[in-house]
Every structure is written in structure tokens, then in C-alpha cells.
N, C-alpha and C positions, 0 to 999 in steps of 0.2 A: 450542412444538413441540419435539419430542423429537431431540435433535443426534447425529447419528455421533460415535460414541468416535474420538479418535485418539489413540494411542502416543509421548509423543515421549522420547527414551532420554537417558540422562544417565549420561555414566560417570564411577565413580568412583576414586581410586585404590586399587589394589587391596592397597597397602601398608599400608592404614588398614583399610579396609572391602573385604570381599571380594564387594560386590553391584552392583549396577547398577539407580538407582533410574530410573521414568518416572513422567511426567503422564500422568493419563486426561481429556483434558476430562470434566468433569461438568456444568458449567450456564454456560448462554452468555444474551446480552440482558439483564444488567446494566448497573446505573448506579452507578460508583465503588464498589466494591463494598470495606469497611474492615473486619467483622467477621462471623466466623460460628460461630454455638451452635447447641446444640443443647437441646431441652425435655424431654429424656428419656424420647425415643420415637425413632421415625425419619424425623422429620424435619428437615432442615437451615431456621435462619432467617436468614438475609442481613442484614445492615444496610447500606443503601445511604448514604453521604454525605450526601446531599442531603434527606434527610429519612424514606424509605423504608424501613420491612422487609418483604422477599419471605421467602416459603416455596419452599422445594424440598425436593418427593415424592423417594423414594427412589430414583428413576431420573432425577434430575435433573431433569425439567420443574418449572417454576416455575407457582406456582397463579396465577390468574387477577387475583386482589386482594390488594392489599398488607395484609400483618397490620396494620400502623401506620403512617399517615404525620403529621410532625410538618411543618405549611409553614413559609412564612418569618413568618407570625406567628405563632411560637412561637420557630425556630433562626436563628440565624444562619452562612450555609452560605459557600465558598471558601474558599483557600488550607488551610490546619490546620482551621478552623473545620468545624462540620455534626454530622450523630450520629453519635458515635463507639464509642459500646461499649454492649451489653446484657448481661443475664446474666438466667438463670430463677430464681429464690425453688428453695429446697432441695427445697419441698413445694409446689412449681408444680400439680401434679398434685391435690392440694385445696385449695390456696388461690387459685392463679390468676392469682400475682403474679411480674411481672417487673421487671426497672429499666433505662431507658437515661440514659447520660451524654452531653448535647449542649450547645453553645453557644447563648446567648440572645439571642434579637435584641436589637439595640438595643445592648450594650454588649459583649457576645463573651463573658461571663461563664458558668462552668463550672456546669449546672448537674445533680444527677442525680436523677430523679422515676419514681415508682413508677407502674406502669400496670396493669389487670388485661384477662386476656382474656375476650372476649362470654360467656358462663355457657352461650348457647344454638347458639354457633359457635367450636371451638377455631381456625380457621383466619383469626379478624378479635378484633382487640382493642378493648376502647372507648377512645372518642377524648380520653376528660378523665383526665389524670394527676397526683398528689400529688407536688409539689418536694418533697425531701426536704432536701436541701444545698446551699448557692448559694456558688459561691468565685468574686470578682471577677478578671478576667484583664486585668493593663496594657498586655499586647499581642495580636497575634493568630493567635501562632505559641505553639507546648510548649504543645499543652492536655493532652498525655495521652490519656485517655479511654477508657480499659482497667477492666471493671468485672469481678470473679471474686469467687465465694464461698469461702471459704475450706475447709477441712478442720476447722474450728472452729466452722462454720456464720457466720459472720460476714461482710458483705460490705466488699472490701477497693478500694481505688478509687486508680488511679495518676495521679498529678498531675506535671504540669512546672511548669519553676521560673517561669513566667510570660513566656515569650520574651524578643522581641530576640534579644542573641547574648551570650555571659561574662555570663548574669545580673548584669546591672547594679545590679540592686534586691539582691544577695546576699541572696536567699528560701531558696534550695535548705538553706542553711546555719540560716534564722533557726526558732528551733522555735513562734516566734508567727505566721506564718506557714502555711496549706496549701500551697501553693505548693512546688514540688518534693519533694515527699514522697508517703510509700504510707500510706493513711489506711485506717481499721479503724473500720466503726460495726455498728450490731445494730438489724436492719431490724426485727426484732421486740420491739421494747421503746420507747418514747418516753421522753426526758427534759428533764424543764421543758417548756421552750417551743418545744424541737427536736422535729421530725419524727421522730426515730428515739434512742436509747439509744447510751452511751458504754461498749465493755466494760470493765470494772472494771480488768482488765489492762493496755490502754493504758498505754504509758509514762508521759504528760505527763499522766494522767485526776487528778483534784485534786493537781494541782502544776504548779509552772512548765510554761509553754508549752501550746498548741491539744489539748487533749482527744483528737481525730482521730489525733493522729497516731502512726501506727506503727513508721516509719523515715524518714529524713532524707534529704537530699544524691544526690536526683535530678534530671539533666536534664531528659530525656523518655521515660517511659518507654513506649517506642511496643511495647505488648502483653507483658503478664506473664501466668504460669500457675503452675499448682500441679499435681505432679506424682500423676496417679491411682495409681502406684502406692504412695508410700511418701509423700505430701506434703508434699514438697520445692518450695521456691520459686523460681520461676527468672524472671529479671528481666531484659530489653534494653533497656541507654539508649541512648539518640541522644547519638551524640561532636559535641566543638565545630568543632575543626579537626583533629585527627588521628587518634583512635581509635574506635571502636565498638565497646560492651563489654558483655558477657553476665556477669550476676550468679544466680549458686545456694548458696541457703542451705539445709542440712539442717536441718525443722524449724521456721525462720521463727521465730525469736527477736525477743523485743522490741527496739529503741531502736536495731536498726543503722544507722550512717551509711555511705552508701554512695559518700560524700567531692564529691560535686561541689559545689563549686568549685574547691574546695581542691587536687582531682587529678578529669583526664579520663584513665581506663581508672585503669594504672598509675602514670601521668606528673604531677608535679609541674605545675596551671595556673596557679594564682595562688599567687604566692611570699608566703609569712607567712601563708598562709591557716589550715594545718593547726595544729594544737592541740595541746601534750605530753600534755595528762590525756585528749585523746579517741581511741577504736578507729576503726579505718576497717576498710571491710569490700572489700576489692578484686576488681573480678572473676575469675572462674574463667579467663573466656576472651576474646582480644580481636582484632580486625583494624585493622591502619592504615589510610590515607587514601593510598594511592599505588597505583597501575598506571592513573593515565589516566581513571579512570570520571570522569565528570561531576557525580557528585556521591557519597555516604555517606549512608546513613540506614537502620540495621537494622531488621527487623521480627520480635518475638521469635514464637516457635511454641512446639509440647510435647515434651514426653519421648513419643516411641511406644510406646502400652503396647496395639497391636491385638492381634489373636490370626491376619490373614492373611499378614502377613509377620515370620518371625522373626528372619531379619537386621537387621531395624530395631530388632527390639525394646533398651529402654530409653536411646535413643541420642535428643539434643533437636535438632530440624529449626529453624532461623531459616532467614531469608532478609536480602534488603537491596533496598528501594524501589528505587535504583536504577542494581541492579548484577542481571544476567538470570542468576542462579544462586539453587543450593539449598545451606547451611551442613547441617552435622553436627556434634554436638561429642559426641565420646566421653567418658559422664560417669563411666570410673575412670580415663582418663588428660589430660580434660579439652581434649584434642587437636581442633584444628576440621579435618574434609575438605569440601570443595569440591565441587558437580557442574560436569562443563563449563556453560561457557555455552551458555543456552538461546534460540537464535533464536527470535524474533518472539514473546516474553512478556517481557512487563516492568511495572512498576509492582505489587510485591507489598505489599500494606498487610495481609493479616492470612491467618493460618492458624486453621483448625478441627477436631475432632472431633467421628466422631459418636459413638453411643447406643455401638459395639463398641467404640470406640478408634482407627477410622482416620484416617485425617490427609488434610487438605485443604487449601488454599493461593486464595487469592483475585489475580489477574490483573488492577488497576484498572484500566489502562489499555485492557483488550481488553473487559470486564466479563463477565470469567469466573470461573468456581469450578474446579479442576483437584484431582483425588484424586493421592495421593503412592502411589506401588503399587514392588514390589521386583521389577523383571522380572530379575533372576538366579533367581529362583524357577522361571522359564518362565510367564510369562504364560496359554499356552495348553495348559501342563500342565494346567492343573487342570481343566480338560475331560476329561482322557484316567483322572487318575487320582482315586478319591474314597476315604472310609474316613468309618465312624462309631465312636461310641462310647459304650455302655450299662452300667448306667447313668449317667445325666448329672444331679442331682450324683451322685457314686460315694463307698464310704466307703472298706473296706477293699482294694477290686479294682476293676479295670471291664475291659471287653473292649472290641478292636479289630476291627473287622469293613472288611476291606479290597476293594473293588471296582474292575475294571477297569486294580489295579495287577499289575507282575511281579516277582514273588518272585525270591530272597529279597529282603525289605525289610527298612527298620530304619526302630523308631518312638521315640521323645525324648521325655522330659517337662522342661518349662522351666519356673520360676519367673519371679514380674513383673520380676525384675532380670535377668533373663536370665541365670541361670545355668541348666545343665544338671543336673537330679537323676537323671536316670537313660537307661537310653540301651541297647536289645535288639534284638536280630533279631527278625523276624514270618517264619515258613516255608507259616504256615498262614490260610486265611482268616478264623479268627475265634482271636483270639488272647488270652488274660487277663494283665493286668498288674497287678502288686501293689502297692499306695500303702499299704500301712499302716505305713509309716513318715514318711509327707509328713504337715504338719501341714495343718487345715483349711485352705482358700484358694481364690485360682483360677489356676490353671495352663495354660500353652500347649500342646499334645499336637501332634510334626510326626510324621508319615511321609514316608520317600522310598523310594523304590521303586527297583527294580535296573537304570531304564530313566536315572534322574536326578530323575523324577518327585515333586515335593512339596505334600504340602496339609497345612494346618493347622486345629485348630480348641482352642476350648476347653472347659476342663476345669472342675467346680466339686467342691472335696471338702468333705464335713461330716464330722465326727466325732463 
């Protein structure tokens, strides 16, 4: 059944961020809800814990039948354990392939297998799947289980250093070993006797250490992304005892160590650990383990790269399992701001995007999906005021055609980094702007109107 929106407001400092973000509930009657993708359309897919993927219509209601469900003979569910992470094949849209990463019954072991959807129903998959990779897990805690494709077309897959607590097994560190590390395979190629092909590029691919692997010296990396706009990599581990730390690399270079054992966040853990001939790669950004919460445990998100609110734009949204706020970390000064606490939501295990770029946050404990919206915008502006713009893509020019707003207005063109390229009054209702100096791309285009009124939408240029 289709739920009432509610608003709930989150301020923020306005020393940082000059906006004020709110939840929209979006989809409520989940079950642990850990992951959400999208297939590149408009629909949202759920991965519920416990074995489930729900579909949610673009209005939030949830279909009827679960796209997959994996029972308990196949996963093994509680605690860390169950499905943890999907991702669509590049060319889902003809080939029809997806991957999820889940625990195996029977011994808890990481496993990630390829599935396709019904040929005759996009909205049910069939039920028999191809293992692809199987990595044994000694415990039943840091499975990871974050599956993204990369910007390379590659699928890249984040592993923990196999539980317990201070990797006792010191994994994170061994490069024979998958076990705490970011692993890189090529769904589309097989070799020998594996399911899938080694890229060539791998660091360790014929030479010392696991083929797989891509970078080293993670804890857990509970939810990595690659940033649509520029594809950038940005990485959340789960701290031991005192920090929780957000890792970004421009790029995504081979062979970095991202130091754990050795050091949690910036801090020396284990004394003798680190090495004079090896680079460590530190995080960007980090929080300690102090004001009282009950426990630490980050949940990474994306860079915002929508096109309806542009005070978010290219700023990366984390949260933390369980602590009832929303992080921000401003990615040129690297700076984390805070939303107050959010009564009565807690347990955030994963954020999403859809098909345009807006961001969504998943609620386990309530099992909800909640959209991330910028009400300093005026929420209910954008009822009052609207504007097009033709044509769409545009080369050398395109027009503004503004409705229901009051002049004089002023309309902005932003790049995906959020910078501002250009920036004029609109006196008139149809108004021409000249881009033949922007290079092809896609572009944000805002007006605001003389009442405070703001809308957004985007822009595509060819040349």
C-alpha cells in the first residue's frame, strides 16, 4: 500500500553547509533492508538480509513478488551474515545479468554468483545462480559484502579481514590472502578453471600474492562507491576501538594499502606492524568513538551528483549503524558536517541511487527506504514555481522558458563538480543562454525566482 510522505528536518551547520537536508519516507514493510540499486530504469531494488530482493515502483510501493529470494538452503542469515550486496552487469539491459554477494550455509563462507532475470518477466529472476568466487570466512562477523562495477567495467568486490576483533589471523595485511581487501575480477571473461578472468592489471595477476586482489589493508569495508561524476573511489571501514574512517582515492590506483592493521583511521594499532618500503594510503576523513553512543559502525554512501538539489551537489553523504544522523563530507576541504539527531530512525545499513542521481538511505531497524531531499530549497516551492528548457541536448544555445515564477529571476549553469560556470538574470519569459563556450557534458541548470523560489533540472550539451 502506498504510505504518506513525511518530512522529517535535519539542520545543519550553516558554517559548513548553507542547507537544511530532510527524509521523505519512501518505502516502508521491509525486512532488514542492507542494500539499494538500481537496473537502469526507475526502479529501485532492495536487498533484504535475510535472503529477499523487493522491487520498488517509483512511487514507492513495493511489487508484490520478491525479484530473488535465496533460503537458508543456500545463505546463511544473522548477525553480519545473509545477502549483502547486488550490483546490475553494465549491459543488464541485454544481457540480463546481475551478481549478489551472500554468506553460505553451512560454513558462513563469502560467496558471489551471477543470476539472470526471467527473459519473459523483468520484475522475477530465475532461481538457479552461477558461484562465481567462493572465499572461506573463520568467523562470522567483517564479511563486507559490497559488490560495484567499476568505471572500468570491472566488478570490484569488498571483503573484511575475516572477523573476530584486531584480525588476529593478520589477513588484512597478507597479500595471499582475500580476506580484507578490495578484489577486482572481469565477469566477462573466464580463466582456467575460474568462473570469471583476472585483469591483466591487477597488481598481484602473475606474481606474488592472490591474483584478485586490488588493494590491501581493510577492515570492513561496510559499502564503497565510485563517484559518477569523475570516478573517484570512496571507501568506509568499520574502526576497531576508536575511529571510523572514510577513504577517497582519485582514480583508484592499483596496489594501495589502506593500512589496517598496522593503523585504525590515522593512529598507530599494532606497534611494528607498518613497513619502511610500504605506502600507506590514509583516510581523507575520520570520527572517533566518544560522546556516549552505544556503539560505532559507519555506513558509507555517494558523492550527490542529482540534478534536484544543488546544494548537495558533489558533497559524499555516509551515515553510522548506530548513531541516528546523516555525515557530509565536503570533498575540497574534506571537512565532515553532522545532521542533528534524527529521532525515531536508526539502524542505517546502506544508501542508494536512482537512474537521476538522488540518494536514498535504508532505515533497518524500522524497514524503511527514506529519500535524502534539500528542504532549504523550499520543499513546496517547487509546486509554485517551474521552468523548461529547449533544446535538450542543446549545442551552441538553449532557452529558458520560465512559468509561474516572479521576475526578475536568475538562472546558473553548474558543472558535475559543482562549480558555477555561469550565472544571469531572466527578465523575460523565454529567455536564450549561450553555452558555446561549455564543453560537451551534462550540466545542472537552477533558477530562482525573485520570490526565493528554486527548481532545478538538467542539461545535456553535444558538440
Amino acid at each position: 500500500m502506498k504510505t504518506k510522505i513525511t518530512l522529517l528536518l535535519l539542520a545543519l551547520s550553516a558554517s559548513c553547509f548553507a542547507q537544511t537536508i530532510a527524509l521523505q519516507q519512501f518505502a516502508t514493510g521491509l525486512s532488514a533492508p542492507v542494500e539499494i540499486v538500481h537496473a537502469g530504469d526507475a526502479r529501485l531494488f532492495i536487498v533484504q538480509q535475510g535472503g529477499a530482493i523487493r522491487i520498488a515502483n517509483p512511487d514507492g510501493t513495493l511489487k508484490p513478488n520478491n525479484f530473488l529470494t535465496l533460503t537458508t538452503a543456500t545463505i546463511s542469515t544473522g548477525g553480519e551474515r545473509g545477502l549483502l550486496g547486488l550490483a546490475f552487469h553494465p549491459e543488464y539491459a541485454t544481457n540480463g545479468y546481475f551478481y549478489v554477494n551472500y554468506t553460505r550455509t553451512g560454513d558462513g563462507a563469502t560467496v558471489v554468483a551471477r543470476y539472470s532475470v526471467d527473459p519473459n518477466n523483468p520484475d522475477i529472476a530465475l532461481t538457479t545462480g552461477l558461484p562465481l568466487i567462493t572465499i572461506a570466512q573463520p568467523f562470522t562477523n567483517h564479511n563486507g559484502g559490497t559488490l560495484r562495477f567499476g568505471p572500468d567495467g570491472y566488478l570490484y568486490i569488498g571483503m573484511g579481514d575475516g572477523g573476530s576483533g584486531g584480525d588476529p589471523g593478520n589477513r588484512a595485511q597478507n597479500i595471499n590472502e582475500n580476506l580484507g581487501k578490495m578484489l577486482r575480477i572481469d565477469v566477462n571473461t573466464v580463466s582456467g578453471i575460474l568462473n570469471y578472468g583476472i585483469p591483466p592489471d591487477n597488481p598481484f595477476a602473475n606474481a606474488d600474492g592472490n591474483d584478485e586482489i586490488w588493494a590491501v589493508g581493510l577492515r570492513n569495508p561496510w559499502k564503497f562507491s565510485f563517484d559518477s561524476g569523475n570516478g573517484d573511489l570512496w571507501v568506509a571501514d568499520v574502526g576497531q576501538n576508536a575511529v571510523e574512517e572514510i577513504n577517497h582515492v582519485s582514480g583508484n590506483p592499483a596496489g594501495l594499502n589502506y593500512g589496517w592493521k598496522c593503523y585504525e583511521g590515522n593512529n598507530t594499532y599494532t606497534a611494528g606492524c607498518a613497513q619502511p618500503n610500504v605506502t600507506y594510503t590514509f583516510p581523507v576523513a575520520t570520527y572517533p568513538h566518544s560522546g556516549g553512543a552505544p556503539c560505532y559502525s559507519i555506513t558509507g554512501g555517494y558523492v550527490y551528483r542529482g540534478t534536484q538539489y544543488p546544494n548537495m551537489l558533489g558533497k559524499y553523504y555516509f551515515a553510522d549503524y548506530c548513531i541516528n544522523r546523516i555525515g557530509m563530507v565536503n570533498t575540497t576541504t574534506n571537512a565532515i558536517t553532522y545532521s542533528s539527531n534524527f529521532p525515531n530512525i536508526s539502524g542505517y545499513t546502506s544508501f542508494g541511487q536512482d537512474l537521476g542521481g538522488e540518494l536514498y538511505v535504508a532505515a533497518a531497524d524500522q524497514g524503511r527506504i527514506y529519500r535524502i531531499v534539500d528542504s532549504s530549497l523550499g520543499v513546496n516551492e517547487f509546486d509554485k514555481m517551474a521552468f523548461s528548457i529547449s533544446p535538450n541536448p542543446a549545442s551552441a544555445e538553449f532557452f529558458v522558458k520560465m512559468t509561474n515564477g516572479q521576475y526578475p529571476a536568475t538562472v546558473s549553469v553548474v558543472d558535475i563538480t559543482g562549480k558555477t560556470l555561469l550565472s544571469q538574470s531572466l527578465d523575460s519569459e523565454t529567455n536564450a543562454i549561450s553555452t558555446g563556450l561549455f564543453q560537451s557534458g551534462v550540466y545542472v541548470v537552477n533558477v530562482k525566482d525573485n520570490n526565493g523560489a528554486v527548481s532545478s533540472s538538467k542539461l545535456v550539451l553535444t558538440k
